[in-house]
C-alpha positions in Angstrom: 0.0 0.0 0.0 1.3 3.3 -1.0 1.8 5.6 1.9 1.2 10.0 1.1 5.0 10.6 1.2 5.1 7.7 -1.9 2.8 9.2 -3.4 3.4 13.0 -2.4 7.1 12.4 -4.0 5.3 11.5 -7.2 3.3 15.0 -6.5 4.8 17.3 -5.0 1.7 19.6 -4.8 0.0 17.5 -2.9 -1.0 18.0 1.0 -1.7 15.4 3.7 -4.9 15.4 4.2 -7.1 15.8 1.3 -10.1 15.4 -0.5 -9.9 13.3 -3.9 -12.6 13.4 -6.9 -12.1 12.0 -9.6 -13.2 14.3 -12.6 -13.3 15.3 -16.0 -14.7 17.5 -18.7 -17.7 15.9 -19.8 -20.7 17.5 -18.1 -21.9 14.5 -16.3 -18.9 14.3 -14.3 -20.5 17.4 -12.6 -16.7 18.2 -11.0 -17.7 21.8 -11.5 -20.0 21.6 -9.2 -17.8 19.4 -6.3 -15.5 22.4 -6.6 -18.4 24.6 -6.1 -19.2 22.4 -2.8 -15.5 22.6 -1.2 -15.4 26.6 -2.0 -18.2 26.8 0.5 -16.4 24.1 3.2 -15.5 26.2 6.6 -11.8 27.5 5.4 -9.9 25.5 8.6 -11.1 22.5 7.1 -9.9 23.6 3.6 -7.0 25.2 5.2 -6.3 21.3 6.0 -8.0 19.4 3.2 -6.9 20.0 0.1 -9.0 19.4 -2.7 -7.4 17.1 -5.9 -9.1 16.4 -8.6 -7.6 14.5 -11.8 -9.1 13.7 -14.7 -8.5 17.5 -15.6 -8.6 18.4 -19.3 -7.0 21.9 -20.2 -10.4 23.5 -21.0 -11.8 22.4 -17.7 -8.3 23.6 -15.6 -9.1 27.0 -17.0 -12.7 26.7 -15.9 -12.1 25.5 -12.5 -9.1 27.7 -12.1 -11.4 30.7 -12.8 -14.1 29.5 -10.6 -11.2 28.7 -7.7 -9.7 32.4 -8.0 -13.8 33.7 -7.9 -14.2 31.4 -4.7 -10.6 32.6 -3.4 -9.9 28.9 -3.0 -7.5 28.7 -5.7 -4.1 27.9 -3.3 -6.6 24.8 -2.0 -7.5 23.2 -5.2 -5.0 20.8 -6.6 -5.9 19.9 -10.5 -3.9 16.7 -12.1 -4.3 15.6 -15.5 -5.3 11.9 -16.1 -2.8 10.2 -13.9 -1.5 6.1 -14.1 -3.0 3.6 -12.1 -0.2 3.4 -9.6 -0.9 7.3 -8.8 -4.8 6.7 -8.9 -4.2 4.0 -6.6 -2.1 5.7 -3.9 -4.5 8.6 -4.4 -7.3 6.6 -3.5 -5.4 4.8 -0.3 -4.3 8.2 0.9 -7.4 10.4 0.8 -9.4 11.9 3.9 -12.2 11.7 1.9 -13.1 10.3 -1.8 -16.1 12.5 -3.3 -17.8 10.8 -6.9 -20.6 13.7 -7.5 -21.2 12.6 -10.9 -25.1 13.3 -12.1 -25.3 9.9 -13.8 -23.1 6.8 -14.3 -23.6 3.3 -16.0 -22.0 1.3 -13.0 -19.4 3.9 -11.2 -16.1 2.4 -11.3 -14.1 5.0 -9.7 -17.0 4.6 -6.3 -15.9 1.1 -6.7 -12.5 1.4 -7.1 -12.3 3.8 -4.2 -14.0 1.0 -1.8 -11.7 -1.4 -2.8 -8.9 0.6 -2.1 -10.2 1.3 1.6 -11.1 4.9 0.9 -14.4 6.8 2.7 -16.6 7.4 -0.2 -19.8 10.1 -0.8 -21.1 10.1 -4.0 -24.1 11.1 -5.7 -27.5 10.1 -4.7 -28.8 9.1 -8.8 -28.4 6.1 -11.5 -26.4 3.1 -10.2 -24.5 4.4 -7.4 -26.8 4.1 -4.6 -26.3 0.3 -6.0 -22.7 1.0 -5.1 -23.0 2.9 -1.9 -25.7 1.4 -0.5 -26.5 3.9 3.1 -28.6 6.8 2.1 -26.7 8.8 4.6 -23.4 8.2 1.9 -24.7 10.0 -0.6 -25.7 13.7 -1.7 -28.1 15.1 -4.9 -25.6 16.4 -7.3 -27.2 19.2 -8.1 -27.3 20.5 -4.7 -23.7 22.1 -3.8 -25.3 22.5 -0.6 -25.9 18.9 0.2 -22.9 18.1 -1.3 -20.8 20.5 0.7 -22.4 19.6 4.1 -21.5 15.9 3.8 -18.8 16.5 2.7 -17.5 18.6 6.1 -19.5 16.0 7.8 -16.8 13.5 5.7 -14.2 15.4 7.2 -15.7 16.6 10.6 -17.5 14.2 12.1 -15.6 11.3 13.8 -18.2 8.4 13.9 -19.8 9.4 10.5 -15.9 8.7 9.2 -15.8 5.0 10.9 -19.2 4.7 8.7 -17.5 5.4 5.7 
């Protein structure tokens, strides 16, 4: 199993402690809006959470770069490219938190992945993931930053909720 400092020499932008999503241009992805649900996190705990987010395209960067430096988050936002499976995985072991917020999905192989790799896991609350992640209290509606933002701090925040995930 990877441990952060493996995978922090690997990238170097990377802080202990941080929220993963794994994203990507296409609309359904709906990584816009997870980026819109960490801007409105409590800044201590995105002070200590980073959020990372790979999958990044370059016409997406400059979208979520513009929307970080509107939100004044842009020093916590981490943005990666598609990265190998050896980073994925050590990405996946080493998160706080693993957020999918994706508005649909034909099975949700990153929520599984994520599992697997011993990750906490939120994801959206539509298509096949509740299949996936199957306590209503696990998941959000994607197209409430709101929602998503709350259990998302509750991810972070709330011990015994954490030992759920």
């Amino acid at each position: 199993m990877p441990t952060f400092q493996v995978v922090k020499s690997q990238l170097p932008e990377l802080r202990d402690g941080f929220i993963f999503c794994v994203g990507s241009g296409d609309y359904h992805k709906n990584t816009r809006r997870c980026v819109e649900a960490y801007s409105l996190l409590d800044p201590s705990i995105r002070k200590q959470h980073q959020l990372v987010v790979s999958g990044v395209d370059s016409a997406l960067r400059q979208q979520l770069t513009e929307l970080a430096t509107k939100r004044g988050i842009e020093k916590d936002l981490c943005l990666l490219g598609p990265v190998p499976d050896s980073i994925l995985l050590g990405l996946y072991q080493t998160s706080e938190l693993f957020v999918f917020p994706s508005l649909y999905e034909g099975f949700g192989l990153p929520i599984a992945e994520a599992i697997e790799c011993g990750a906490r896991v939120i994801c959206s609350d539509t298509s096949s993931m509740p299949e996936i992640v199957l306590n209503a209290q696990h998941r959000f509606d994607p197209t409430d930053v709101e929602s998503m933002s709350s259990l998302m701090e509750r991810g972070i925040a709330d011990e015994s909720f954490r030992n759920e995930l």
